[in-house]
OpenMM code with the backbone's topology and positions (N, CA, C; nanometers):
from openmm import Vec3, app, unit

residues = "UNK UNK UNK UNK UNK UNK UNK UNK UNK UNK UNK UNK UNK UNK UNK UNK UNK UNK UNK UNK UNK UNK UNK UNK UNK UNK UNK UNK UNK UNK UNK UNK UNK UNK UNK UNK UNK UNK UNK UNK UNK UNK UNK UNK UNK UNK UNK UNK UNK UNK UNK UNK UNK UNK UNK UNK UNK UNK UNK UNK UNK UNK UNK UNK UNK UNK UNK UNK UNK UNK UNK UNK UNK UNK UNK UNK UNK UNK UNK UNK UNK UNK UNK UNK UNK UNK UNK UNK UNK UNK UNK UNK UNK UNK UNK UNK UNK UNK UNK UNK UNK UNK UNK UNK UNK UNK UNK UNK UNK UNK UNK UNK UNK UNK UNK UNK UNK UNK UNK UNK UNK UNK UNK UNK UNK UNK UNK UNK UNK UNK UNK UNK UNK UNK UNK UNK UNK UNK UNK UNK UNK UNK UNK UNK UNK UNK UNK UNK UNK UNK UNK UNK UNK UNK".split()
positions = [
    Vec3(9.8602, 7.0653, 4.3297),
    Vec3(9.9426, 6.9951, 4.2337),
    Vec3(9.8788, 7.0066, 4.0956),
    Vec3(9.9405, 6.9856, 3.9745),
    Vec3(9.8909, 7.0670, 3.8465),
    Vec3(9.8810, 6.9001, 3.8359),
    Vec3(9.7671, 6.8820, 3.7682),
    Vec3(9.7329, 6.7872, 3.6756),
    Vec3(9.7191, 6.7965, 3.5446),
    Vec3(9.7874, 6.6856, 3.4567),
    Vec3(9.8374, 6.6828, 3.2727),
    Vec3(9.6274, 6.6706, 3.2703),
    Vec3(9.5512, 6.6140, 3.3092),
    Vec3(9.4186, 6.5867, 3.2721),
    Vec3(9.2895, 6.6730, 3.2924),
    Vec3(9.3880, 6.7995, 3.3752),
    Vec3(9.3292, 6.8625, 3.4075),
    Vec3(9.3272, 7.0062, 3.2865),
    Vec3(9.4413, 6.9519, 3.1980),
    Vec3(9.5020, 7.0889, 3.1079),
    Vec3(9.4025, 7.0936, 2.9804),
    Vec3(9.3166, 7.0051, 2.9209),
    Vec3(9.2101, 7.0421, 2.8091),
    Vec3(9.1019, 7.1073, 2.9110),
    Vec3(9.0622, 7.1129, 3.0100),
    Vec3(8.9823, 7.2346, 3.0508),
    Vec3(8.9857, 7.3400, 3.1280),
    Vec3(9.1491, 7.3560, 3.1135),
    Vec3(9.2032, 7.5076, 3.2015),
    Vec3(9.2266, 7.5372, 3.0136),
    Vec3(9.2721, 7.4962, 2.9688),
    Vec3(9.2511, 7.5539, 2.7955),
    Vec3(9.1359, 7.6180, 2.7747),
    Vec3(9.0315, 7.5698, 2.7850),
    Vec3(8.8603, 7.6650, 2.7828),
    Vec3(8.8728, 7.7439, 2.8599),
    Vec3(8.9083, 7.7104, 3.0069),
    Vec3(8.8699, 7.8427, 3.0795),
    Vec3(8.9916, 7.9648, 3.0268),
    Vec3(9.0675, 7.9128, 3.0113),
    Vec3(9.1988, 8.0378, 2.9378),
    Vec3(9.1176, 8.1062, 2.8084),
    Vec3(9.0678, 8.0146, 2.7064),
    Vec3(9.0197, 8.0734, 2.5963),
    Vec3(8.8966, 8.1343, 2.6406),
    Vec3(8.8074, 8.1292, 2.7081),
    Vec3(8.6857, 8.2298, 2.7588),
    Vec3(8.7728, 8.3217, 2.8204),
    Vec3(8.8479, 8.3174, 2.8989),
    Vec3(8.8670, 8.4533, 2.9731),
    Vec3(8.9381, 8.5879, 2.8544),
    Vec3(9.0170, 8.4866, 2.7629),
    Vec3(9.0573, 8.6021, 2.6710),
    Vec3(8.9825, 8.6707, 2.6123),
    Vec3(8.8362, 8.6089, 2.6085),
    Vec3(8.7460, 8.6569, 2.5154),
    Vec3(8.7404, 8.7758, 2.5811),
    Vec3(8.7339, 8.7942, 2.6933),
    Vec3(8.6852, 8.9047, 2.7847),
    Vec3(8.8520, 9.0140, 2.7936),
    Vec3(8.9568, 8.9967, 2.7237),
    Vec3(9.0560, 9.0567, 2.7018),
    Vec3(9.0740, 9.1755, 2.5954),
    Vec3(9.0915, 9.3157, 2.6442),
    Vec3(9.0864, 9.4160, 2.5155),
    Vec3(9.1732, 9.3723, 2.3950),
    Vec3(9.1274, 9.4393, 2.3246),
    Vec3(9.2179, 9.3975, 2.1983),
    Vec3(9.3537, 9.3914, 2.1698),
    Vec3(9.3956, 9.5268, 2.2668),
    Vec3(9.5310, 9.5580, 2.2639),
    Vec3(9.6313, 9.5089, 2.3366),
    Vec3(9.6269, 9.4201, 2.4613),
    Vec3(9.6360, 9.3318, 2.5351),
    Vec3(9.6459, 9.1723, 2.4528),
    Vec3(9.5426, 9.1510, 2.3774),
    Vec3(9.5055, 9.0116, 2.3066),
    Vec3(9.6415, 9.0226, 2.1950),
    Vec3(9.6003, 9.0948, 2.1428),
    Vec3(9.7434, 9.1251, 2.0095),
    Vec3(9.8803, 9.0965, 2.0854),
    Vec3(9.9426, 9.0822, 2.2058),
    Vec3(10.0416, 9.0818, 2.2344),
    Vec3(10.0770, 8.9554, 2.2242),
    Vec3(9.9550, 8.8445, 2.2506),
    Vec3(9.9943, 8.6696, 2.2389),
    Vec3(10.0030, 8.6867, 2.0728),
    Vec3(10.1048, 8.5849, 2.0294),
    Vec3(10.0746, 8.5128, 1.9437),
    Vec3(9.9682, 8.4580, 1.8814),
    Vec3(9.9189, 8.4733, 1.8091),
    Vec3(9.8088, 8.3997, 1.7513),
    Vec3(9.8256, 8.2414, 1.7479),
    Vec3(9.9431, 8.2015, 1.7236),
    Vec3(9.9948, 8.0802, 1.7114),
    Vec3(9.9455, 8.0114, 1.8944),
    Vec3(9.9677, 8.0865, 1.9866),
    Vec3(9.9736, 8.0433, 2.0930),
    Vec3(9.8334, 8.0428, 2.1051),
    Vec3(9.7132, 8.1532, 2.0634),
    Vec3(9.5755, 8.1059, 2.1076),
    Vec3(9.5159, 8.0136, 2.0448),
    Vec3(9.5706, 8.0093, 1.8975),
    Vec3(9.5473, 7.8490, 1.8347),
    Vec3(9.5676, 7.7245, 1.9148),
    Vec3(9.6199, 7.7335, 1.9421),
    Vec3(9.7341, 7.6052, 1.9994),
    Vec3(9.6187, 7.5704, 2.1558),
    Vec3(9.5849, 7.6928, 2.2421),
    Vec3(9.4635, 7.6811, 2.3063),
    Vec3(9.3798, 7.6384, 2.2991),
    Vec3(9.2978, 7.7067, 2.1645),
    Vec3(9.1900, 7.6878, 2.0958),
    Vec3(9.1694, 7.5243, 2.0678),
    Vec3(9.2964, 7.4770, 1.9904),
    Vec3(9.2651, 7.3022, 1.9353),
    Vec3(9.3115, 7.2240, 2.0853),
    Vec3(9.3976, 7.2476, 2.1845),
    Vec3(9.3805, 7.1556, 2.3084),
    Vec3(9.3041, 7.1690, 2.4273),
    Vec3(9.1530, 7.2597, 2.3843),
    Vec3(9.0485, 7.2986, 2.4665),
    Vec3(8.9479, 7.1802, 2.4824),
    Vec3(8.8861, 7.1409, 2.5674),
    Vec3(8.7836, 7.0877, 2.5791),
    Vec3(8.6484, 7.1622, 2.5568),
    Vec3(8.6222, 7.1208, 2.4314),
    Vec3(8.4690, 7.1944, 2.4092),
    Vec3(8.3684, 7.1602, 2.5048),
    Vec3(8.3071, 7.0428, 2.5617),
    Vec3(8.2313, 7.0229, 2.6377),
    Vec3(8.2538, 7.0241, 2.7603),
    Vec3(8.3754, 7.1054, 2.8075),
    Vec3(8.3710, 7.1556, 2.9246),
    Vec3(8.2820, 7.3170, 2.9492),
    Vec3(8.1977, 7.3216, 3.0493),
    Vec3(8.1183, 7.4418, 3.0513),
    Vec3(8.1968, 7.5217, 3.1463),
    Vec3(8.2571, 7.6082, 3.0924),
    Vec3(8.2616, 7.7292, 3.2159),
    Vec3(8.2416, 7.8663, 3.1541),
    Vec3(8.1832, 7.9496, 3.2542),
    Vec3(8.1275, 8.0722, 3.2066),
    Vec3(8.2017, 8.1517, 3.2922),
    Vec3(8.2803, 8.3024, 3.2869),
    Vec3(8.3620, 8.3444, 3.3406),
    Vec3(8.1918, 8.4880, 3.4416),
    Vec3(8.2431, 8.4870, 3.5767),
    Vec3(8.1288, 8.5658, 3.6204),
    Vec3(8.2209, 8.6828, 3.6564),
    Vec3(8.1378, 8.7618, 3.5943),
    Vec3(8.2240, 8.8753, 3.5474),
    Vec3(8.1417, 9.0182, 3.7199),
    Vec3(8.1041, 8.9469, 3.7497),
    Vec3(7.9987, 9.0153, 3.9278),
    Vec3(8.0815, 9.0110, 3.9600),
    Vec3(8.1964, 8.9667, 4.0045),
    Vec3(8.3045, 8.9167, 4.1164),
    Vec3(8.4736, 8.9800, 4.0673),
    Vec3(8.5302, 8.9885, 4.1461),
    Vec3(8.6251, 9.0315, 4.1334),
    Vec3(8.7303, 8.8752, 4.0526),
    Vec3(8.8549, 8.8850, 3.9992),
    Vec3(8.8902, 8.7834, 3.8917),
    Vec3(8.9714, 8.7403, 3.9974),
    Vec3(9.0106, 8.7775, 4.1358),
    Vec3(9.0804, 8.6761, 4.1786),
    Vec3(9.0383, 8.5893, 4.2940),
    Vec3(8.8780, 8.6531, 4.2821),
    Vec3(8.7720, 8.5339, 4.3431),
    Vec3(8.7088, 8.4064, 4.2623),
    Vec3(8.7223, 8.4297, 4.1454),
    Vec3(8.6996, 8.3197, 4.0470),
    Vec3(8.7408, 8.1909, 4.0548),
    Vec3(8.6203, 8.1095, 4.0392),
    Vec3(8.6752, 7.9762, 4.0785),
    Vec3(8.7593, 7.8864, 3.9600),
    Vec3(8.8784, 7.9446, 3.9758),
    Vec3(8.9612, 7.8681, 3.8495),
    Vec3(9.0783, 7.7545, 3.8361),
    Vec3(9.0801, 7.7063, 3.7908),
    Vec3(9.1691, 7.5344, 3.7964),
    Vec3(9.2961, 7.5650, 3.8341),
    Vec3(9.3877, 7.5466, 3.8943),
    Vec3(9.5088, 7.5796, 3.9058),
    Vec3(9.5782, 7.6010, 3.7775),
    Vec3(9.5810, 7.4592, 3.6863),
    Vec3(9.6166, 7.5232, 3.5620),
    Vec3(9.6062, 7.5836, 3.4560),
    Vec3(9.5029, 7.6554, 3.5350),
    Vec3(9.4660, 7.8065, 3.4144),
    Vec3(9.5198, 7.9004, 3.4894),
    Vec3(9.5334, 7.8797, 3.6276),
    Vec3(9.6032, 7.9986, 3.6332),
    Vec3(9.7756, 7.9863, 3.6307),
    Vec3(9.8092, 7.8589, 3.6072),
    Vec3(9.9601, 7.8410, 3.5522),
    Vec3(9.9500, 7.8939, 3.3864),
    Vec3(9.8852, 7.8704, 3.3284),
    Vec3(9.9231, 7.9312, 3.1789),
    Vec3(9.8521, 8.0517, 3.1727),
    Vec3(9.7355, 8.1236, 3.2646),
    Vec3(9.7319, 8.2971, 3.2937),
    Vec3(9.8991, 8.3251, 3.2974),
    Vec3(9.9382, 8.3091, 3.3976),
    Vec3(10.0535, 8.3345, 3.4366),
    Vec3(10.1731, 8.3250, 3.3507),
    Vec3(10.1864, 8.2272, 3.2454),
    Vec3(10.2554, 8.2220, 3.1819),
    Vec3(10.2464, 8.3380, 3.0801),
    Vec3(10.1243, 8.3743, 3.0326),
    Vec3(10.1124, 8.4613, 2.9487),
    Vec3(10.1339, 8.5977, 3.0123),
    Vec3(10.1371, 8.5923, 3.1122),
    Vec3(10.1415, 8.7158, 3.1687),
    Vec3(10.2808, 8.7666, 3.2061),
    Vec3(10.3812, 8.6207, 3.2191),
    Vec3(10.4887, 8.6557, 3.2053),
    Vec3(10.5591, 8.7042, 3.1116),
    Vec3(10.5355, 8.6318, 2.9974),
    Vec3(10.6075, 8.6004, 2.8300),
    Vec3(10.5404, 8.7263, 2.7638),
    Vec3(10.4098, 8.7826, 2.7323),
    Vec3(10.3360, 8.8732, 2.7160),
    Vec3(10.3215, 8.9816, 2.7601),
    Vec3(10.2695, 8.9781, 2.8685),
    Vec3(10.2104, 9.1430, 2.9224),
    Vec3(10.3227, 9.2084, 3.0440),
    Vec3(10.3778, 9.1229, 3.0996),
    Vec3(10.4707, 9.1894, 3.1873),
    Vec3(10.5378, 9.3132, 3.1360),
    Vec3(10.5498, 9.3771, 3.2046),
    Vec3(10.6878, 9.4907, 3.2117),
    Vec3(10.7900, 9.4031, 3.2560),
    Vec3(10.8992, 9.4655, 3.2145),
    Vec3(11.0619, 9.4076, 3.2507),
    Vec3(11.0343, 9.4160, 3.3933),
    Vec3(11.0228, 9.5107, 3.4758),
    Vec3(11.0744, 9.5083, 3.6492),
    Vec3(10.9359, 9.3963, 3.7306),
    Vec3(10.7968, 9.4309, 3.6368),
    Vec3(10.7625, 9.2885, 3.6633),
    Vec3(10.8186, 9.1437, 3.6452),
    Vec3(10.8499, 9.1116, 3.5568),
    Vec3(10.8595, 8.9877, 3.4606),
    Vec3(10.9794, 8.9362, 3.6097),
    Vec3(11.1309, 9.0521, 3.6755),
    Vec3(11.2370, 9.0289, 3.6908),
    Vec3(11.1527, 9.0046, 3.8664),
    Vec3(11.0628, 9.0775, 3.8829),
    Vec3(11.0271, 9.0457, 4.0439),
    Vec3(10.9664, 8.9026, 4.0359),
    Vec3(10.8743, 8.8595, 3.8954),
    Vec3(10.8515, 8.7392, 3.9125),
    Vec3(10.9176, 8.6098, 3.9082),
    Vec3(11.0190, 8.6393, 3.8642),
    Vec3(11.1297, 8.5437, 3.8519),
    Vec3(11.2082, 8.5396, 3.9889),
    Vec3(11.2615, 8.6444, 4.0239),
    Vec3(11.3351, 8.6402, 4.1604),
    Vec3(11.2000, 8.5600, 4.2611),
    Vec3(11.0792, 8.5892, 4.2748),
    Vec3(10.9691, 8.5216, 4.3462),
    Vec3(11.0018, 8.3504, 4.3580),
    Vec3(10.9947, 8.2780, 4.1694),
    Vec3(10.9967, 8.1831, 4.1669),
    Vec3(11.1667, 8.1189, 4.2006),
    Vec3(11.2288, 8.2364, 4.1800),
    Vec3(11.3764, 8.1593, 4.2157),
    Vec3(11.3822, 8.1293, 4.3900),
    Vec3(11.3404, 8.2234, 4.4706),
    Vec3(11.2910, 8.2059, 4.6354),
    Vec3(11.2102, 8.1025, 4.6438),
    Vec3(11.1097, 8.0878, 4.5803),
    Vec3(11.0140, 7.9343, 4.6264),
    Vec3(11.1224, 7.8413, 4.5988),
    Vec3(11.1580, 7.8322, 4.4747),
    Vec3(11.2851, 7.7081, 4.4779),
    Vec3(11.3322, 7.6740, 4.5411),
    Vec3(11.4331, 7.7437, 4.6521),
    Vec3(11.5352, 7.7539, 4.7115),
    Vec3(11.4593, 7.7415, 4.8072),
    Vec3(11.3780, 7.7560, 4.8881),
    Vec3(11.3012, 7.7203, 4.9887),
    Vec3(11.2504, 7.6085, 4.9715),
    Vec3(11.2230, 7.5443, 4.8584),
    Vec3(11.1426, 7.3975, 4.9005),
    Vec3(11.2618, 7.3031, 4.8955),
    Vec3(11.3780, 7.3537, 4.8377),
    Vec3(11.4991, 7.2764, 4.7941),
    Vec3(11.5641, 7.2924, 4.9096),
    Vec3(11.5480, 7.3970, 5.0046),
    Vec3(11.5959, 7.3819, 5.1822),
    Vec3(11.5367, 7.2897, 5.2478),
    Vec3(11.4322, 7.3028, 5.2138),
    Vec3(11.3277, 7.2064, 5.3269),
    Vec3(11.3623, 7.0796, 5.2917),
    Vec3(11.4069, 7.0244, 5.1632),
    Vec3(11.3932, 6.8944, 5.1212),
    Vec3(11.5140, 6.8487, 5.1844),
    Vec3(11.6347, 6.9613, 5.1834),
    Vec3(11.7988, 6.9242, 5.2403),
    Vec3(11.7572, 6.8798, 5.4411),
    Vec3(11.6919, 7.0074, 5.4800),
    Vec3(11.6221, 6.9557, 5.5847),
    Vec3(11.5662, 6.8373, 5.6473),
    Vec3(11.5089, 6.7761, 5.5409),
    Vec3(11.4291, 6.6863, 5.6004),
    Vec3(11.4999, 6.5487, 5.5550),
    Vec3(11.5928, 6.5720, 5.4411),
    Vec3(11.6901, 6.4641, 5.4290),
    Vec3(11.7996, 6.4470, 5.5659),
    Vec3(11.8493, 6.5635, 5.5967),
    Vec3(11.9540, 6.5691, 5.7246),
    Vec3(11.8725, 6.4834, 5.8357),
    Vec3(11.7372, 6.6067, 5.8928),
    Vec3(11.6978, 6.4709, 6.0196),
    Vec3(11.6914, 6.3802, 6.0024),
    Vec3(11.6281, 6.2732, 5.8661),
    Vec3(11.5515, 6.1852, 5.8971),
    Vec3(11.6254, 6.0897, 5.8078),
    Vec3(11.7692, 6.1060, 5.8092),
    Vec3(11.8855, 6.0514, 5.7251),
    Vec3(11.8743, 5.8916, 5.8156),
    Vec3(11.9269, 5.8913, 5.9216),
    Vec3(11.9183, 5.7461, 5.9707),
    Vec3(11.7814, 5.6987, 6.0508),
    Vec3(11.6830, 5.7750, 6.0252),
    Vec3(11.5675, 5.7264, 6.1104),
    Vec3(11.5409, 5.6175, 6.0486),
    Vec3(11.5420, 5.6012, 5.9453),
    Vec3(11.4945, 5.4393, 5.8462),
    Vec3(11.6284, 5.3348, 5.8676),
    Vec3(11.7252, 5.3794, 5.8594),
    Vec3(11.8424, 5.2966, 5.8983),
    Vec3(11.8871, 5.2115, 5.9904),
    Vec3(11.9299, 5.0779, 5.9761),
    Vec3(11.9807, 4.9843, 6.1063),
    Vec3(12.0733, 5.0408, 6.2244),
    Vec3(12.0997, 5.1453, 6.1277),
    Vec3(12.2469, 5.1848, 6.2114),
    Vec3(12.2444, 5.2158, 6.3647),
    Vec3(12.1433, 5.2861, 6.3665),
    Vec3(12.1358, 5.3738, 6.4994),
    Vec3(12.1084, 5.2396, 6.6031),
    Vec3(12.0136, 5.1592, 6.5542),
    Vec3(11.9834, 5.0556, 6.6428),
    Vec3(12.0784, 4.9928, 6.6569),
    Vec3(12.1776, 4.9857, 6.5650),
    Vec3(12.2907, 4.8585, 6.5721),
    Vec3(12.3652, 4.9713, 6.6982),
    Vec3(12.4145, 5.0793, 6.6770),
    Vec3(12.5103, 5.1358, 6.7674),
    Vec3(12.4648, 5.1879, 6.9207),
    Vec3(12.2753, 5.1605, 6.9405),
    Vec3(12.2386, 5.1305, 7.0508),
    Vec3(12.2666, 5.0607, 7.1082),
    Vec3(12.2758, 4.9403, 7.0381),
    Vec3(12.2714, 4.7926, 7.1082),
    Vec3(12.4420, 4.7808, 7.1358),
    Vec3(12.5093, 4.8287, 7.0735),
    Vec3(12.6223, 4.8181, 7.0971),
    Vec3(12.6957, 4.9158, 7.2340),
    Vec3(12.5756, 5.0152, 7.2494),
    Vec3(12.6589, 5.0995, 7.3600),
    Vec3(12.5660, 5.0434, 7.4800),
    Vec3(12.4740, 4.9609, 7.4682),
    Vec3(12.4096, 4.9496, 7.5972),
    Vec3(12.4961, 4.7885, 7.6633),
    Vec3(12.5126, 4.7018, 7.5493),
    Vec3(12.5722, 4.5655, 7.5560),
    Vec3(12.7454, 4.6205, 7.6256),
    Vec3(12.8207, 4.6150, 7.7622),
    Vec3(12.9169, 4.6436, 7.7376),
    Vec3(12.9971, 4.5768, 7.7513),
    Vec3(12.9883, 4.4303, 7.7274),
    Vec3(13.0354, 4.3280, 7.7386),
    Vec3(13.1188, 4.2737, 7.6209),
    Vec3(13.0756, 4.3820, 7.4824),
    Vec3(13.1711, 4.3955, 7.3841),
    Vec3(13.3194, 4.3840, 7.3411),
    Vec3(13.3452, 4.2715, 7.3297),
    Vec3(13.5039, 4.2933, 7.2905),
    Vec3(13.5935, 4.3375, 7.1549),
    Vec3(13.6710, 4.3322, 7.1767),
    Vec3(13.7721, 4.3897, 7.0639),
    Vec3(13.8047, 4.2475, 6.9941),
    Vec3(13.8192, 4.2410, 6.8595),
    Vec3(13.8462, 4.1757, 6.8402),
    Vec3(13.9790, 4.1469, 6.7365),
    Vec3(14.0786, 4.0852, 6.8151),
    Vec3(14.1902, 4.1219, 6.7165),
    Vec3(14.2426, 4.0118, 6.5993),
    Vec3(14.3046, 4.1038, 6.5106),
    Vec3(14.3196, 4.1015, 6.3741),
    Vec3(14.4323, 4.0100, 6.4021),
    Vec3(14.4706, 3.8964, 6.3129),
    Vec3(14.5505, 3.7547, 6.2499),
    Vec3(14.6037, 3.7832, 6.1814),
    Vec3(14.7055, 3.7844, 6.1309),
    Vec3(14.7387, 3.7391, 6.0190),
    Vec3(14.7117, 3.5357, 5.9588),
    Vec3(14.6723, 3.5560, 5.8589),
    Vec3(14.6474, 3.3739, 5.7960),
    Vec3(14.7521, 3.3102, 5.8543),
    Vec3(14.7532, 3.1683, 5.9040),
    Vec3(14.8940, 3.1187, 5.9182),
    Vec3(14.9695, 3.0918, 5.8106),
    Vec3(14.9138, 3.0424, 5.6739),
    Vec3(14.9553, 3.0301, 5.5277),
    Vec3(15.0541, 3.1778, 5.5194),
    Vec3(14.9542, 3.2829, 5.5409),
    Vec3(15.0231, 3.4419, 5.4815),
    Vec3(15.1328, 3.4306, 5.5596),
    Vec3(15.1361, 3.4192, 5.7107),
    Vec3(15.2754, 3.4183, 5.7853),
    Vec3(15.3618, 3.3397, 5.7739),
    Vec3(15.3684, 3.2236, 5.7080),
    Vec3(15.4830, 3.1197, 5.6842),
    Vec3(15.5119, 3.1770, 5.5696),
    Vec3(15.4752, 3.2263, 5.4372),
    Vec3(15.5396, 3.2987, 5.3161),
    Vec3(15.5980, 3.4303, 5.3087),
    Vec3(15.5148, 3.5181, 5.4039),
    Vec3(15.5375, 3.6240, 5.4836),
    Vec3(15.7936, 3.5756, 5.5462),
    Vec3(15.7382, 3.5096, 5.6187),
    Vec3(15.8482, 3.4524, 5.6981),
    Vec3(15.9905, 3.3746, 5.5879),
    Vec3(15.9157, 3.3135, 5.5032),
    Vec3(16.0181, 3.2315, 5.4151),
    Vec3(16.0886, 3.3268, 5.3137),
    Vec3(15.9904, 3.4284, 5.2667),
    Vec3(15.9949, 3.5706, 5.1784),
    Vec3(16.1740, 3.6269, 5.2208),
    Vec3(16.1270, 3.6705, 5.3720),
    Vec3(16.2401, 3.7556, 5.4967),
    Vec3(16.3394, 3.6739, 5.4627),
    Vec3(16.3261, 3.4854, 5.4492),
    Vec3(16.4524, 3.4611, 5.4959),
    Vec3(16.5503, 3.4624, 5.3725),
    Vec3(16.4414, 3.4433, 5.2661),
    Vec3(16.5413, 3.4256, 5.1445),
    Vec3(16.6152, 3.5490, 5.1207),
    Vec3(16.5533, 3.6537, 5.1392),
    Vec3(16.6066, 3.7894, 5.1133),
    Vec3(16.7201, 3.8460, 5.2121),
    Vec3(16.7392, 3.7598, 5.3438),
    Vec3(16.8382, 3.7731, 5.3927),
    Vec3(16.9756, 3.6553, 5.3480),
    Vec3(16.9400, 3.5577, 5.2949),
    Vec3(17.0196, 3.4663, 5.2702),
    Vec3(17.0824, 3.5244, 5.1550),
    Vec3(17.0401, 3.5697, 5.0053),
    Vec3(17.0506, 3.6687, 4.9160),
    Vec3(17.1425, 3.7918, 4.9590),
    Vec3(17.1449, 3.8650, 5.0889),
    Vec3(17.2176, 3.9563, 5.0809),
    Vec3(17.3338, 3.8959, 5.1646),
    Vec3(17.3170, 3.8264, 5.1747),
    Vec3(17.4757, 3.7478, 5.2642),
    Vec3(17.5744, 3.6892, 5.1437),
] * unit.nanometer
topology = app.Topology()
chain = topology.addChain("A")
for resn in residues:
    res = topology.addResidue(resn, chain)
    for name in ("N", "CA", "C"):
        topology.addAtom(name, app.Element.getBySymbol(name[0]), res)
């Protein structure tokens, strides 16, 4: 999960790793955007990028590698990259947005009275029907209604 407190020192580790970025590569960000790095970095965060190891053994914050990634989208991608990474993130979507429809469907009345109420109701079968009245008030106006309207057409 990306943490907002975690983002002034994935900013350092983003701004060290660029350091280690050719020039021609670096020129493609904005300057505006490594500024913008630069002032929401945590200076007294220490990280040193170990350059022995391969970069996707590096021990790096998740959200440095959400704004790697970003730059790598907005920046350095090729088009048929940029379009595979998007179709990628449009599939995770739709997969966690299944699972969520999923897990709403099973577990729709597990919290609910209902099921218990319509247990108890199919095991009890001593259940009756219970039938519907009319008010005696509603049926005497009901009744007086009929008669005037027949007296009226006579």
């Amino acid at each position: 999960m990306i943490k907002i407190e975690n983002y002034p020192n994935a900013c350092k580790e983003v701004y060290v790793i660029l350091n280690y970025i050719n020039k021609e590569d670096l020129k493609k960000i904005p300057q505006s955007f490594i500024d913008m790095i630069q002032r929401k970095m945590n200076n007294d965060y220490k990280f040193k990028l170990d350059t022995s190891i391969d970069f996707e053994e590096q021990n790096l914050l998740k959200e440095t590698k959400v704004i790697l990634g970003y730059i790598f989208l907005n920046y350095w991608g090729t088009k048929e990259q940029k379009e595979t990474i998007e179709k990628k993130f449009r599939n995770d979507i739709a997969k966690k947005e299944e699972q969520k429809i999923k897990y709403n469907r099973n577990e729709l009345f597990q919290n609910n009275n209902f099921i218990r109420l319509s247990q108890n109701v199919n095991q009890n079968e001593d259940v009756k029907m219970i039938e519907y009245k009319k008010n005696i008030l509603k049926q005497f106006i009901y009744k007086l209604k009929n008669l005037l309207r027949h007296m009226k057409k006579k």
